[in-house]
Structure formats: structure tokens, C-alpha cells
FILUM-281554 format. One record per residue (C-alpha): chain; x, z, y. Coordinates in Angstrom, 2 decimals, decimal comma. Example, Ala and Ser with C-alpha at 12.3 -4.5 7.8 and 13.67 -1.06 7.14 Angstrom:
<lopas>
+-------+---------+---------+---------+
! chain !       u !       w !       v !
+-------+---------+---------+---------+
!     A !   12,30 !    7,80 !   -4,50 !
!     A !   13,67 !    7,14 !   -1,06 !
+-------+---------+---------+---------+
</lopas>
This chain:
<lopas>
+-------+---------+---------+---------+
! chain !       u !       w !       v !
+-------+---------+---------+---------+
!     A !   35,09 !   68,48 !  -74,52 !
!     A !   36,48 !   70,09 !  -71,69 !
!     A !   36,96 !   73,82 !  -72,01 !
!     A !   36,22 !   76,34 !  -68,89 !
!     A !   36,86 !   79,69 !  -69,12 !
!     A !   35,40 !   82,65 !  -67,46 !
!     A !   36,18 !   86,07 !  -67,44 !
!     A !   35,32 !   89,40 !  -65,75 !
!     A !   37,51 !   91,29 !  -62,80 !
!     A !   36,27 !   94,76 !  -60,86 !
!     A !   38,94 !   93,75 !  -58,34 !
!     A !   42,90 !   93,16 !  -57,38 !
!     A !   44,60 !   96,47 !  -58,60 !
!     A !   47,48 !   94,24 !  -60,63 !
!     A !   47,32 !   95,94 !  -64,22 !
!     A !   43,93 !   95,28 !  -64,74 !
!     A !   43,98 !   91,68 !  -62,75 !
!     A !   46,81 !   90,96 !  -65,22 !
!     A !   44,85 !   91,55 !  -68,28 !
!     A !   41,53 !   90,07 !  -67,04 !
!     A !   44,30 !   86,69 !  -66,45 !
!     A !   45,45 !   87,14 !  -69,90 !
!     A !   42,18 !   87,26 !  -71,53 !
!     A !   41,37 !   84,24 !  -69,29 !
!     A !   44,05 !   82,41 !  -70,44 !
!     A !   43,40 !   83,07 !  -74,16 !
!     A !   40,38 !   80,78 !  -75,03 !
!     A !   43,03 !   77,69 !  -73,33 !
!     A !   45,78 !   79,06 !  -75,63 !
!     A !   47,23 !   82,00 !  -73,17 !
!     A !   49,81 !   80,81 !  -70,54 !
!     A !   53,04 !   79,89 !  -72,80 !
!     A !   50,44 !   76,59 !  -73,77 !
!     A !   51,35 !   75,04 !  -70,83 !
!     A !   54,75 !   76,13 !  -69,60 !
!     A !   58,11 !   75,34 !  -71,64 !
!     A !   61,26 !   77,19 !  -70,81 !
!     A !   63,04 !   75,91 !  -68,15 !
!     A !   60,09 !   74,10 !  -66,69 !
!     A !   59,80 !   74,00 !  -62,90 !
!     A !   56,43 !   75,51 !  -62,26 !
!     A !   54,74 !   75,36 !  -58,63 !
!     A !   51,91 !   77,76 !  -57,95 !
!     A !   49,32 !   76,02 !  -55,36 !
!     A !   47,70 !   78,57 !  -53,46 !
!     A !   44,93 !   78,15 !  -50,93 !
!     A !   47,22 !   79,36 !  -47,86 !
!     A !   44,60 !   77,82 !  -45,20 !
!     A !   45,80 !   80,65 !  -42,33 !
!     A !   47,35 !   83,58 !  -41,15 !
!     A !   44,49 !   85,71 !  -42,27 !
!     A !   43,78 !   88,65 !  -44,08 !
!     A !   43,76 !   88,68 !  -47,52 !
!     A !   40,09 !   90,72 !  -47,47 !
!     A !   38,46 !   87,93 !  -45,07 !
!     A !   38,33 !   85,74 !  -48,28 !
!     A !   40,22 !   82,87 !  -46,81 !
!     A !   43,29 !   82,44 !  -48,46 !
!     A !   43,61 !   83,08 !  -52,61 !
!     A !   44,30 !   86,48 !  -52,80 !
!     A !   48,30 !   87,29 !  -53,39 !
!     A !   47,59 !   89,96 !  -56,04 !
!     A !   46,50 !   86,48 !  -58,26 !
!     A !   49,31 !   84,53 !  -57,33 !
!     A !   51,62 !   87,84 !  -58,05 !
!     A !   50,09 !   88,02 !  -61,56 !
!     A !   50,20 !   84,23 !  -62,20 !
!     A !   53,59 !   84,12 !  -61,05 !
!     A !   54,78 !   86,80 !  -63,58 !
!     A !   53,62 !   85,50 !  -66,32 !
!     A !   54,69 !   82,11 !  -65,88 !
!     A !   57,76 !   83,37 !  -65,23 !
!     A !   57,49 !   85,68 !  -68,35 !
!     A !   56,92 !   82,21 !  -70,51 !
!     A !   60,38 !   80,70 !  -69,48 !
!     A !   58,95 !   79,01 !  -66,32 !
!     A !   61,42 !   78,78 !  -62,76 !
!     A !   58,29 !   79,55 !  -60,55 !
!     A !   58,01 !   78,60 !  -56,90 !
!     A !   54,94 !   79,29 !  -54,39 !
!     A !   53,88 !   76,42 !  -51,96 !
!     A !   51,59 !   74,98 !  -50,07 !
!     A !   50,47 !   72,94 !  -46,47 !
!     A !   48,80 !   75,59 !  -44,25 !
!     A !   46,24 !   73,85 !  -41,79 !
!     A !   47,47 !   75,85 !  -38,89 !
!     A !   50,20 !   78,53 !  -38,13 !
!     A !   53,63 !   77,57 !  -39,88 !
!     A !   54,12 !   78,20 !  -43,49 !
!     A !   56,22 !   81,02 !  -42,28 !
!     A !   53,82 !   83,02 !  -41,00 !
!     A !   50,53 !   81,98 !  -42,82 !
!     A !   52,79 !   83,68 !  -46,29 !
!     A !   53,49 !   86,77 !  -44,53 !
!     A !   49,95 !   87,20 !  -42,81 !
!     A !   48,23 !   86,77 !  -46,38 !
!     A !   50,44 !   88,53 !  -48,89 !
!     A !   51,62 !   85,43 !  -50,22 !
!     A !   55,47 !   86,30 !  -49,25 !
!     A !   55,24 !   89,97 !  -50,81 !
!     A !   53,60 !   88,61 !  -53,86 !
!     A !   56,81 !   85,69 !  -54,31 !
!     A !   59,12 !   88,73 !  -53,37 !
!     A !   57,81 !   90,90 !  -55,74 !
!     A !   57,41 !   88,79 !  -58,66 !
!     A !   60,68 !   87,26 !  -58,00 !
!     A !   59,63 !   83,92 !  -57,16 !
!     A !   60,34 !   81,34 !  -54,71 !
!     A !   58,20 !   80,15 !  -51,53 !
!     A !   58,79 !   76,34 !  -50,82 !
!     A !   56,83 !   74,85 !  -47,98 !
!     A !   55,83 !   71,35 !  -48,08 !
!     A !   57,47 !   69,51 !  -45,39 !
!     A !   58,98 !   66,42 !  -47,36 !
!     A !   56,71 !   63,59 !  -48,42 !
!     A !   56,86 !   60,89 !  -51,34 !
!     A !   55,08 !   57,38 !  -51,58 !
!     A !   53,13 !   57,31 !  -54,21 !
!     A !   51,29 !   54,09 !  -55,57 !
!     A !   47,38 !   54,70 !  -55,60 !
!     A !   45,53 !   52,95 !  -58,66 !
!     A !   41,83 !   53,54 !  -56,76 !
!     A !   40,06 !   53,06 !  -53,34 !
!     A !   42,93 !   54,29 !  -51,37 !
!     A !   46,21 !   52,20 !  -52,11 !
!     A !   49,21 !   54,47 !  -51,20 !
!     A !   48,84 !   58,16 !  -50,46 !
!     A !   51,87 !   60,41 !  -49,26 !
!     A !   52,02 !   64,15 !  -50,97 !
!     A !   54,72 !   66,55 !  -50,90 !
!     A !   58,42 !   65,97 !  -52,83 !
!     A !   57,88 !   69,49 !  -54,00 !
!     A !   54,71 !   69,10 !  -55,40 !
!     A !   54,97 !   65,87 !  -56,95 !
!     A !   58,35 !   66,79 !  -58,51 !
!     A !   57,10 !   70,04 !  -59,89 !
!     A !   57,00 !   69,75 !  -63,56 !
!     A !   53,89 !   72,18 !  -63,99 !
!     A !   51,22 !   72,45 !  -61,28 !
!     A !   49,08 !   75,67 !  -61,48 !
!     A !   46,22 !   75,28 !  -59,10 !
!     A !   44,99 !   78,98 !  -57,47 !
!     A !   41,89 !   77,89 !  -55,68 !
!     A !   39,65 !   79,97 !  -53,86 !
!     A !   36,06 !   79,93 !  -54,68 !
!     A !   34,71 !   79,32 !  -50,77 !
!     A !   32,01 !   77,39 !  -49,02 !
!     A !   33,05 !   74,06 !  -47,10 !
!     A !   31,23 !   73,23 !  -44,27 !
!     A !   32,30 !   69,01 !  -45,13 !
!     A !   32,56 !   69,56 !  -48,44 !
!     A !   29,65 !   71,94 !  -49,30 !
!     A !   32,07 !   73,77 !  -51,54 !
!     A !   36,08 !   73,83 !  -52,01 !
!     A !   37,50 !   75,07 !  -54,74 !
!     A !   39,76 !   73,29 !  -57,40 !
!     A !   39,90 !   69,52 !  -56,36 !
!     A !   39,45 !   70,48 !  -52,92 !
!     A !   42,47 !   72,51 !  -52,75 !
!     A !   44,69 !   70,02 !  -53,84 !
!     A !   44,21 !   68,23 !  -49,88 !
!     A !   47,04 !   71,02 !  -49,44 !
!     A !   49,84 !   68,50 !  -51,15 !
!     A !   49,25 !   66,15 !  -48,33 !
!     A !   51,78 !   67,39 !  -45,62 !
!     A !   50,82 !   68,73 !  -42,01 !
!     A !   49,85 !   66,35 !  -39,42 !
!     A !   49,15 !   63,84 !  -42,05 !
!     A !   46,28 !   65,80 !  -43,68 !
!     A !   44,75 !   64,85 !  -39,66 !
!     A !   45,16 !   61,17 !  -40,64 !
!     A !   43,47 !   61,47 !  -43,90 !
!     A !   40,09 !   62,86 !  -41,87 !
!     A !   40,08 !   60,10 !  -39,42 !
!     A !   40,75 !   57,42 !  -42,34 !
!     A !   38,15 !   58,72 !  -44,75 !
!     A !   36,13 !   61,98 !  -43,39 !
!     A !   33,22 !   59,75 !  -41,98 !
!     A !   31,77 !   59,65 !  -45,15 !
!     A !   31,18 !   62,67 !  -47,44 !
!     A !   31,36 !   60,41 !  -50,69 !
!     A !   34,74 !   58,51 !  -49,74 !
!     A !   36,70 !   61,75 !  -48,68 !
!     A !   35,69 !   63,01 !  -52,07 !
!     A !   37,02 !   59,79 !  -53,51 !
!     A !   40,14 !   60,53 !  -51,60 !
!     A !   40,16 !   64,28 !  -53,41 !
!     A !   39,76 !   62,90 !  -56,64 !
!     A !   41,78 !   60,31 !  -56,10 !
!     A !   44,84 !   62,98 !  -54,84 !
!     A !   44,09 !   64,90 !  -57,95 !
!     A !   44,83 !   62,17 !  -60,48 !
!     A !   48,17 !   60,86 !  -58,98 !
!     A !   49,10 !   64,46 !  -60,06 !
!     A !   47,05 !   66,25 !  -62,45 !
!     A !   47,65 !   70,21 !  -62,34 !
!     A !   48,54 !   71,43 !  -65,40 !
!     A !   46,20 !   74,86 !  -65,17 !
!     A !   43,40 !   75,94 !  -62,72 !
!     A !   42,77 !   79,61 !  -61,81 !
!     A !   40,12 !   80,42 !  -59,38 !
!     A !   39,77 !   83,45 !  -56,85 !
!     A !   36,12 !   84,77 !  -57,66 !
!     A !   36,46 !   87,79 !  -57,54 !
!     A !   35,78 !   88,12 !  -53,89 !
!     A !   34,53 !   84,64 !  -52,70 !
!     A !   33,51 !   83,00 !  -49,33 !
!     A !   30,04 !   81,63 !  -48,66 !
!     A !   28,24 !   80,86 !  -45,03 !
!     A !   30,39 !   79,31 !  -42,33 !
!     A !   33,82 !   78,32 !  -44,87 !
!     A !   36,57 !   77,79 !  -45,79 !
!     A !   37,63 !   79,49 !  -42,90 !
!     A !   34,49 !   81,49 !  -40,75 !
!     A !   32,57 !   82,44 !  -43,79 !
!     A !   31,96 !   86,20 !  -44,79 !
!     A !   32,89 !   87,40 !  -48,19 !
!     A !   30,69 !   87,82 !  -50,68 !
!     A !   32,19 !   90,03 !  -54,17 !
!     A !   31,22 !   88,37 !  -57,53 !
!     A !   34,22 !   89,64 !  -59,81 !
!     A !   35,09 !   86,66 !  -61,62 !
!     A !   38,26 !   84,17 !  -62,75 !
!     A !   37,28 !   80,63 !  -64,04 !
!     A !   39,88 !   78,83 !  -65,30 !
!     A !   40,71 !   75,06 !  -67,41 !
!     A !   43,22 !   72,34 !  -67,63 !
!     A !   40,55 !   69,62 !  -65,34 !
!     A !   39,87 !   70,76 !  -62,11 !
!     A !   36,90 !   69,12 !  -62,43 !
!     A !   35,17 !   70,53 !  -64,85 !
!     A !   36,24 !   73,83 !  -63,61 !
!     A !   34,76 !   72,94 !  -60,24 !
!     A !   31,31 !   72,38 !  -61,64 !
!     A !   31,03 !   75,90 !  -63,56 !
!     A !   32,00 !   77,04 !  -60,35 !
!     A !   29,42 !   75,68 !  -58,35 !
!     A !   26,70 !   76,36 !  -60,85 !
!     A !   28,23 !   80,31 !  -60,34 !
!     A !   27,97 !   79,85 !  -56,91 !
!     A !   24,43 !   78,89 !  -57,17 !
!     A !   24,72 !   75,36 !  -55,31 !
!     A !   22,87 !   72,13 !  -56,31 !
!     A !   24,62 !   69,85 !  -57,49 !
!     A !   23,04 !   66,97 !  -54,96 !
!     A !   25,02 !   69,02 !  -52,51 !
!     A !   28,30 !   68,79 !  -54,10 !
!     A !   29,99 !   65,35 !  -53,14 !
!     A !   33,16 !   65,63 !  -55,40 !
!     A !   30,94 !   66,55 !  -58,34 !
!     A !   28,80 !   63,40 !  -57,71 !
!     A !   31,43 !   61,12 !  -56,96 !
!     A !   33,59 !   62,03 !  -60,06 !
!     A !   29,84 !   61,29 !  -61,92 !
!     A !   30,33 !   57,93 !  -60,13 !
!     A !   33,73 !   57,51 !  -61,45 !
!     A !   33,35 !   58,44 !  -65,40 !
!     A !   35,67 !   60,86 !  -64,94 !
!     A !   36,20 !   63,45 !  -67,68 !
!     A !   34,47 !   66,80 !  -67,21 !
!     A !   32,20 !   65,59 !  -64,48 !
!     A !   28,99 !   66,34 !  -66,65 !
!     A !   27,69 !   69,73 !  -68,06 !
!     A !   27,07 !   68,31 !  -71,07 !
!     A !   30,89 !   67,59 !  -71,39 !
!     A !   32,19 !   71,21 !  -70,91 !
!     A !   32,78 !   74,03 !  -74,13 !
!     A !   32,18 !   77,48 !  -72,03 !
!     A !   34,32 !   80,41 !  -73,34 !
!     A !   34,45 !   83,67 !  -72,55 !
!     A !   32,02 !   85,71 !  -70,09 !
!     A !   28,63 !   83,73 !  -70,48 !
!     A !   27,40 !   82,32 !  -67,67 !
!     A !   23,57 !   83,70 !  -68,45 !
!     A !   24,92 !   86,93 !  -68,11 !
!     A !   26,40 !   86,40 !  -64,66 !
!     A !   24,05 !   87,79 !  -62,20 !
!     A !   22,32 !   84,46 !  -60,34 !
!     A !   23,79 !   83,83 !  -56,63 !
!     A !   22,94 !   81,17 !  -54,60 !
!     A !   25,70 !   81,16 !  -51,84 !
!     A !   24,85 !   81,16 !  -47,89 !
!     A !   25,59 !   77,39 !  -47,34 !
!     A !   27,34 !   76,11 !  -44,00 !
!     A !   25,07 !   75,78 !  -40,96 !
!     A !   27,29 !   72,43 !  -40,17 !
!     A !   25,35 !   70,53 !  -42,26 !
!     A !   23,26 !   67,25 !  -41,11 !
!     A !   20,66 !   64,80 !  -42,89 !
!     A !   22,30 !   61,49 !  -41,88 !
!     A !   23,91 !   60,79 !  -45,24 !
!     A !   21,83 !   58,57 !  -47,04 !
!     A !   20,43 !   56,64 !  -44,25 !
!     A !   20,57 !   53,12 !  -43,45 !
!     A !   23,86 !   53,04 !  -41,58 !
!     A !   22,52 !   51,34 !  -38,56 !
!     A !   19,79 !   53,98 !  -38,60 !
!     A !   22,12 !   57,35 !  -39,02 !
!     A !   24,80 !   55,13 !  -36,38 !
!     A !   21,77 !   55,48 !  -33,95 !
!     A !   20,51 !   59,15 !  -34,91 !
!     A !   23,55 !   60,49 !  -35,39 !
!     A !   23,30 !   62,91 !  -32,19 !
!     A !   19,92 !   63,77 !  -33,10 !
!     A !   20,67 !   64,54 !  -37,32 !
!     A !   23,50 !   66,04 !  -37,16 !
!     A !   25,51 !   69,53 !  -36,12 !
!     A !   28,13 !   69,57 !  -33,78 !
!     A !   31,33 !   71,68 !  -32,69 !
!     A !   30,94 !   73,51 !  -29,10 !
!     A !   33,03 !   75,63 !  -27,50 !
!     A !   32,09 !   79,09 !  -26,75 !
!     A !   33,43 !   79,36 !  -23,19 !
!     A !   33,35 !   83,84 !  -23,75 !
!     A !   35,70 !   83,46 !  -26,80 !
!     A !   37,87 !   80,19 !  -26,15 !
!     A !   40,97 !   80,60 !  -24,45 !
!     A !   41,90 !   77,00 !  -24,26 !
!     A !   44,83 !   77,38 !  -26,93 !
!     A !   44,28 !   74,38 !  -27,37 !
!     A !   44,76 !   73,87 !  -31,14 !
!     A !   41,64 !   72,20 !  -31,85 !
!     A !   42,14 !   69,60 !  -29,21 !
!     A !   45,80 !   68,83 !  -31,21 !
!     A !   44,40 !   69,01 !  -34,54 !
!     A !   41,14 !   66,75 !  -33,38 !
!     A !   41,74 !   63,89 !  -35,92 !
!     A !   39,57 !   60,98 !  -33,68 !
!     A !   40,91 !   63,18 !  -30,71 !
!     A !   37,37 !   64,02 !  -29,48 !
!     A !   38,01 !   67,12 !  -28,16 !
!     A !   39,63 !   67,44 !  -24,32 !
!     A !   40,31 !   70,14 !  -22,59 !
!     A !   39,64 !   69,22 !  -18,47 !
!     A !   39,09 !   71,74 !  -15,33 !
!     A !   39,71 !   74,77 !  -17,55 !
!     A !   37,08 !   73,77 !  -20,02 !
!     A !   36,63 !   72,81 !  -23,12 !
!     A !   34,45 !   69,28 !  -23,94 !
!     A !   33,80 !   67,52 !  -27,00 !
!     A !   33,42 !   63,88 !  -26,97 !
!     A !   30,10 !   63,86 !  -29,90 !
!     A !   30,36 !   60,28 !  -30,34 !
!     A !   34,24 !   59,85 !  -31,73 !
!     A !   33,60 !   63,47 !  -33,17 !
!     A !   33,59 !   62,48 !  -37,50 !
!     A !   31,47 !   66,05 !  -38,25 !
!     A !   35,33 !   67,08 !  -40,54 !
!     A !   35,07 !   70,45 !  -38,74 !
!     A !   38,92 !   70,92 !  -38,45 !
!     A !   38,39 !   72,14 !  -35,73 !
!     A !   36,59 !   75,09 !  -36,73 !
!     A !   38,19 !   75,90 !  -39,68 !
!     A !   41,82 !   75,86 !  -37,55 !
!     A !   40,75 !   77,90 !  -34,82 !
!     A !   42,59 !   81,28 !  -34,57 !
!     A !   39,46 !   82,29 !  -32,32 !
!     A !   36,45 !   81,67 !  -34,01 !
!     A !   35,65 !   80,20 !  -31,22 !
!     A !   34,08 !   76,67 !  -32,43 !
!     A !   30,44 !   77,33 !  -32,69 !
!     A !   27,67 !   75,07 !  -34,01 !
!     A !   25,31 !   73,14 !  -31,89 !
!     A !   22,61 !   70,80 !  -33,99 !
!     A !   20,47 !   68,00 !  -32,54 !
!     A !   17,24 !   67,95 !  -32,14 !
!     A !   15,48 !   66,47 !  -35,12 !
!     A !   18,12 !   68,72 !  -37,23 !
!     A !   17,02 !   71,41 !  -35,31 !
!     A !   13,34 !   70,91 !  -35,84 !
!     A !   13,63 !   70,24 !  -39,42 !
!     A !   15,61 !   73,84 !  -39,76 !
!     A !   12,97 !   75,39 !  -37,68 !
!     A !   10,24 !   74,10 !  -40,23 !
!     A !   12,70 !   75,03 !  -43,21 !
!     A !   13,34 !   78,73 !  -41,56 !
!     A !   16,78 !   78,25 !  -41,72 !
!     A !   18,61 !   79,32 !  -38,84 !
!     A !   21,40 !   77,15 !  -36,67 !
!     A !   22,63 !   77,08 !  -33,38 !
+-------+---------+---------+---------+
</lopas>
């Protein structure tokens, strides 16, 4: 059985987040059950952007403070680190607290810009993740609980895409982000060439609508936490009031027999989840009805089924960082404008979720749009 553990927080204030961690950690055997002294432990945030830590898109720093602490409390050397999509590592820590919390819990911040080779035993043969992270002797995993607008949801697995270093993450999207199913192979596949040691998520204020980085936050006071991210991961969703048919890592790891990828297969502890007031998260308006098809049928449809990334010409400045971080390099900018090439565009919505705008809107085609007008669910 896989345990998952949740547990009640009113908010960040650090004395009371630090005993709603502790009482977390207890049903898993507290924090000193999976840190030794002298253990080199890396803390994997979600640093996505230089954003606020109230906009919900980055794990808040008053969690990695905590975390930090008490690993370091249990004989652990701690670092911080991550991959930020867009803005320099630099930055992105300052912006979102992440560089006060290492300073103040007396920790290191180590970005990720050396890769290793590492041998894949699945679908995808070699994959390339940070020397830092793949070095570390403990991984603690600090999602945040937010909507995905490829993904349907990111939290534990998901956030482990951060080990895979800047431009290459780019790669990964054009290699495997045509298909729902085989990017969440990828995921999974990431996760086992280096199994965290811990998960924590951010729930206490979470991300639903246009995420993981346009969403609006939504407050539902919680931690989850377990050793498999997986398992963890599917509490989560369940919290977050998602099906599980929309949930591609949860089905794929059903369609690998990996551990903790059924209900059935998980011991709950701590807050029970009947008593958690039922939420079904604002899902992602990027969202398109092609998966499934016949491929030569959704090849075909594919303008007309799915959303697409536009340009709002009042809000874009032409930065240009969507264009760079395109990963089929669909997007141009030509005659001070902005144009987006639908038929190379993959649907991976980098773009969006870099912009430092906003400014990537949604556009859906016309048999999308006609099945969301019979639905009542609104697009653009």
C-alpha cells in the first residue's frame, strides 16, 4: 500500500505552516525517516516564473522555508533548485520568495544548468536531467497543486519536467508533446530514473482555470504528502475534483502497472478526504476533442477540434519570447505582428504559460467551438 497523507493549513504564517508539515510528516514517519545526517538533500520547487508568490504560480517560499528547516534540523546539507521556464534562475528566486526563504533558512540555491546522460529503461532511450539533481542524495519534491492546460493537472510527476535543463525542456515538447499519453510517458518515465525521496504539495492556495501559469487562485488549505509521486498525484486530483479520464499521467501510469496508480492501492492518513469540502477545479479552456480519434481523422480536423494560441495585438509587445521558446517554431513575428503557424503548432501551450504578458489568448475551431456552445462552457 502506498500511504498519502493529508493535513489541514489556514495559510503561510511559518509557525503554524511548520506544525501543519510536522503533523503531515508523522503518519510517513516525520521527516528524520528519510534524511540521514550528512545527506545532500535538494528541495524541488515549482519555480515556473518571476511571479508573485499570491498569483499561485510558483510553490509558495514559506513551504520551501519550513521544509528546508527541518531537513536541515534532521542532519540534512539542504540546497534549493530548479529549471525556471522563463526569466533566469536569478531572478525567478528573488521574484517568488524562493531566495529569502534559502537565505533565511540557511540553505543553498543551485540552479540547474549542468546536464547528465542518463540510460532510459522505457519508451524514451536516453534522457538528459540536471548533475545537481541527479547527484542529490535525497530529492524532496514541493509541487504546486495547479491546473495544466496540456496536462489537465500538474502537480507531483509533473513537476519533476523541471530536472530537464532550459532549452532542452523545448526539445522534449517537440519530441513527445503531440500526444497527451506519450508526454506523460515521458513524465513518468523522468520520475523513475530518479525517484524523489518525499512529496509535499502546495494546497493551500492552488491554481485552477487557465494554469500553470494564467490560472486564478483558488484557497483550499491543504498539504498532501507520500514517498510516490504518484499516488500522491491521484489524491490530489480527486481533491481537486477532476476525472480521472482527464488526467493523462494517472492513466498512463494505470497503463504501466506502476505502483500507486490505483485508489484501491493507497492507505489515506490524516485529514479524511470526506471531510474535505468537494471542489471541482475550473479546467483549462485549451482543451480539444481530437485525442482519441483515428489519427488520419484528428490529422484532418485538427483546426476544427482543437484550441489554439493567438496573439492579442492590445497586450503583445512583440518581446518575442514565445516565438524563441516555440518548440516546432510556429510562431513568427513579421511586419510588427505576431502570427502563428496552426499547422506545426503541437497544442504544448509554452507559449502561454512563458509569456510575461498574458498576452497568448485562446482561439478554438469551429466544431470545438460549437460543441462548447452546446456544453455552455465558455472559450474564445
Amino acid at each position: 500500500m502506498e500511504t498519502v497523507s493529508i493535513t489541514t493549513s489556514d495559510g503561510y504564517e511559518l509557525s503554524n505552516l511548520r506544525q501543519a508539515v510536522i503533523k503531515l510528516l508523522e503518519p510517513l514517519g516525520g521527516i528524520s525517516a528519510f534524511i540521514s545526517s550528512g545527506e545532500r538533500v535538494l528541495l524541488k520547487p515549482n519555480m515556473l516564473a518571476a511571479k508573485e508568490p499570491d498569483l499561485a504560480v510558483t510553490t509558495h517560499p514559506a513551504l520551501v522555508r519550513v521544509v528546508a528547516e527541518l531537513a536541515r534540523e534532521a542532519g540534512g546539507i539542504v540546497q534549493i533548485g530548479d529549471s525556471p521556464g522563463i526569466g533566469g534562475f536569478a531572478r525567478v528566486a528573488e521574484k517568488c520568495g524562493i531566495s529569502d526563504a534559502a537565505r533565511e533558512s540557511g540553505t543553498a540555491l543551485v540552479e540547474f544548468d549542468e546536464a547528465v546522460d542518463l540510460q532510459g529503461n522505457g519508451t524514451f532511450r536516453s534522457i538528459r536531467l540536471a548533475r545537481a539533481y541527479y547527484e542529490a542524495d535525497k530529492i524532496i519534491n514541493l509541487p504546486k497543486l495547479k491546473t495544466h492546460e496540456m496536462m489537465t493537472m500538474t502537480c507531483a510527476v509533473k513537476n519533476l519536467f523541471g530536472a530537464v535543463i532550459g532549452a532542452e525542456k523545448a526539445a522534449w515538447h517537440l519530441k513527445a508533446g503531440s500526444s497527451r499519453q506519450l508526454f506523460a510517458r515521458l513524465l513518468l518515465e523522468i520520475y523513475q530514473l530518479k525517484k524523489p525521496a518525499l512529496n509535499i504539495v502546495d494546497a493551500i492556495t492552488a491554481m485552477e482555470g487557465n494554469g500553470p501559469g494564467s490560472g486564478d487562485p483558488i484557497k483550499l488549505g491543504l498539504l498532501i504528502a507520500g514517498v510516490n509521486p504518484v499516488a500522491v498525484d491521484l489524491i490530489a486530483g480527486r481533491v481537486a475534483g477532476i476525472p480521472a479520464d482527464l488526467l493523462p499521467i494517472e492513466q498512463e501510469a494505470v497503463s504501466m502497472g506502476l505502483p500507486g496508480a490505483l485508489f484501491e492501492d493507497i492507505q489515506l492518513c490524516g485529514t479524511p478526504v470526506e471531510t474535505i469540502p468537494e471542489i471541482r477545479f475550473r479546467l483549462p479552456t485549451g482543451v480539444d476533442v481530437q485525442f482519441g480519434l483515428p489519427h488520419f481523422l484528428a490529422r484532418t480536423l485538427k483546426s476544427h477540434l482543437t484550441s489554439y494560441p493567438a496573439a492579442d495585438p492590445d497586450i503583445c509587445i512583440l518581446c518575442g519570447v514565445c516565438r524563441d521558446a516555440c518548440p516546432p517554431g510556429a510562431i513568427t513575428i513579421k511586419n510588427s505582428a505576431l502570427s502563428v503557424d496552426n499547422a506545426r503548432c503541437i497544442r504544448c501551450w509554452c507559449c502561454r504559460e512563458l509569456c510575461p504578458y498574458d498576452a497568448m489568448k485562446i482561439k478554438s475551431g469551429m466544431i470545438l467551438r460549437v460543441l462548447m456552445l452546446l456544453s455552455g462552457t465558455k472559450n474564445g
